[in-house]
C-alpha positions as CSV (number, residue, x, y, z in Angstrom):
1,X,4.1,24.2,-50.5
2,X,0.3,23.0,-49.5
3,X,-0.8,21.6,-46.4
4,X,-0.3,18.2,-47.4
5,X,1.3,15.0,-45.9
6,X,4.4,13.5,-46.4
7,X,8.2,14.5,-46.1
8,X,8.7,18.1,-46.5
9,X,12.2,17.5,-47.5
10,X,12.2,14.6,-50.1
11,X,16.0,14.0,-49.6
12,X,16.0,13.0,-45.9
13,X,13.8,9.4,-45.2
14,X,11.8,10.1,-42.4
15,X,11.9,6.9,-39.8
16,X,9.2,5.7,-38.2
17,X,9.4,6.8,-34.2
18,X,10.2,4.3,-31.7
19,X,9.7,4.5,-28.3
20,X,12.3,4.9,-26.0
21,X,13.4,1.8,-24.3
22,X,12.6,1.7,-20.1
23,X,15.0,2.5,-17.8
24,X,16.7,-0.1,-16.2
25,X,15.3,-1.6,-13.0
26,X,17.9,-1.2,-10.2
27,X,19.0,-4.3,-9.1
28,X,19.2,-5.4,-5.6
29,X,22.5,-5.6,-3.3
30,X,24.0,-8.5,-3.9
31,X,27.6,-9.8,-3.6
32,X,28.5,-9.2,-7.6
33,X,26.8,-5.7,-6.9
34,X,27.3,-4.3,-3.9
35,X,27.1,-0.6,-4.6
36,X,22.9,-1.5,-5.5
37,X,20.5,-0.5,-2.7
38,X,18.3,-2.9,-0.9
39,X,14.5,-1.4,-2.6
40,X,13.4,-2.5,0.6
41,X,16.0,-0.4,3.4
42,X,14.8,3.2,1.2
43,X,13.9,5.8,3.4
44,X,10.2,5.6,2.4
45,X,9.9,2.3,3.1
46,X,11.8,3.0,6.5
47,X,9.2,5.6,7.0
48,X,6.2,3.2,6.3
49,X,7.4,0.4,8.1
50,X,7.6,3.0,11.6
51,X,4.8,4.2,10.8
52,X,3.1,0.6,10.9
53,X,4.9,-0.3,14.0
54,X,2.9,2.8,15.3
55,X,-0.1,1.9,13.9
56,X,0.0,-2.3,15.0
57,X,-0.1,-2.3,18.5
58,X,-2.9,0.4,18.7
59,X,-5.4,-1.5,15.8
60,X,-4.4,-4.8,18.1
61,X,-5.5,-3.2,21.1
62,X,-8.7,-1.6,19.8
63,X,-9.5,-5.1,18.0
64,X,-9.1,-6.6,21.3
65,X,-11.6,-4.9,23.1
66,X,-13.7,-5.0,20.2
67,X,-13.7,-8.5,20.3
68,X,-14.7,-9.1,23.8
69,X,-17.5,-6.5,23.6
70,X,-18.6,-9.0,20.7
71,X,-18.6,-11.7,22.9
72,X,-20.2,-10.3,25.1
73,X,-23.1,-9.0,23.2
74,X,-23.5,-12.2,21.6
75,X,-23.4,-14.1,25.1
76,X,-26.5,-11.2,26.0
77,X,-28.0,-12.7,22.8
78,X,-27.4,-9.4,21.2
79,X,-26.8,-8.5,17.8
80,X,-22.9,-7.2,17.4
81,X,-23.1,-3.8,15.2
82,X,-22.4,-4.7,11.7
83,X,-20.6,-1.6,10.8
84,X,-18.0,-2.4,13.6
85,X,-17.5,-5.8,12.3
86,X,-17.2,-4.5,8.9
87,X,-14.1,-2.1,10.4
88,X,-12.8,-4.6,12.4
89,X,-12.6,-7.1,9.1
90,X,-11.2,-4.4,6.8
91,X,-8.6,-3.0,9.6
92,X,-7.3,-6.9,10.2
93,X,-7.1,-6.9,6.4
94,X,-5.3,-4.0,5.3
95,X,-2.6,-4.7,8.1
96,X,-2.4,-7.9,6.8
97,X,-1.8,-6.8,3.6
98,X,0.5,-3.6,4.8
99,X,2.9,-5.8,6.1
100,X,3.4,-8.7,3.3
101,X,3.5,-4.9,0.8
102,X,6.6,-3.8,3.4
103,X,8.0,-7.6,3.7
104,X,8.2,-7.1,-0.4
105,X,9.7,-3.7,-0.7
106,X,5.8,-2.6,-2.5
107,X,6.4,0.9,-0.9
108,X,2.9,2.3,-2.6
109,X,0.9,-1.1,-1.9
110,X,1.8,-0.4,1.7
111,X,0.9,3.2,1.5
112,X,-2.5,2.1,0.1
113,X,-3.1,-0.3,2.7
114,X,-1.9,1.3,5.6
115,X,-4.1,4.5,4.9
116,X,-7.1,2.1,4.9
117,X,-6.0,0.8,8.2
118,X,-5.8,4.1,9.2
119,X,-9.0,5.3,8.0
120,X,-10.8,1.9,9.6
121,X,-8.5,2.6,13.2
122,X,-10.5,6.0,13.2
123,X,-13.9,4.9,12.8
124,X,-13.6,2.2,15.5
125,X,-12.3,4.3,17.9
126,X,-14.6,7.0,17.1
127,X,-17.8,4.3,17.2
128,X,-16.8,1.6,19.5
129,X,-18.9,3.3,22.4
């Protein structure tokens, strides 16, 4: 037998392969399925959600000050530090975002977002001086 193409054994038809179809998507809880878990009660999600109650309070404490040592620069006619504002934009944004991804049950879009408002938390603590 060469190298060549084709069936090897001419009496069984070789079928084209087809993917395999996805798995099913659980469904939610619901009164016709109540053995289904709620995507949004998993333990990750549980996880993420105490981790951004953590997280809140402390980015809307740092944001406060931040904001009244912006006023008062700009009341001293000074120039606010751009990289603070920057942080202070992206932090109000990626809780923002965090919380509609854990209000969905989007366990890795809140992941994502909630490491950036982690990251930005950081900086403006560590540069706000």
């Amino acid at each position: 037998m060469g190298g060549g193409t084709g069936n090897p054994n001419p009496q069984v038809p070789v079928r084209p392969v087809q993917p395999a179809p996805a798995p099913p998507t659980p469904s939610p809880a619901s009164p016709t399925n109540p053995t289904a878990a709620d995507p949004r009660n998993s333990d990750d999600l549980r996880q993420l959600r105490d981790f951004y109650n953590q997280l809140s309070p402390r980015a809307e404490a740092v944001l406060a000050n931040l904001d009244q040592m912006k006023r008062q620069t700009e009341i001293n006619r000074g120039v606010f530090r751009v990289d603070l504002q920057t942080a202070m934009l992206s932090l109000r944004d990626a809780l923002a975002r965090s919380k509609r991804a854990l209000d969905t049950g989007d366990a890795d879009g809140a992941r994502s977002y909630l490491g950036t408002a982690y990251q930005q938390l950081q900086y403006l603590e560590q540069n706000r001086r």
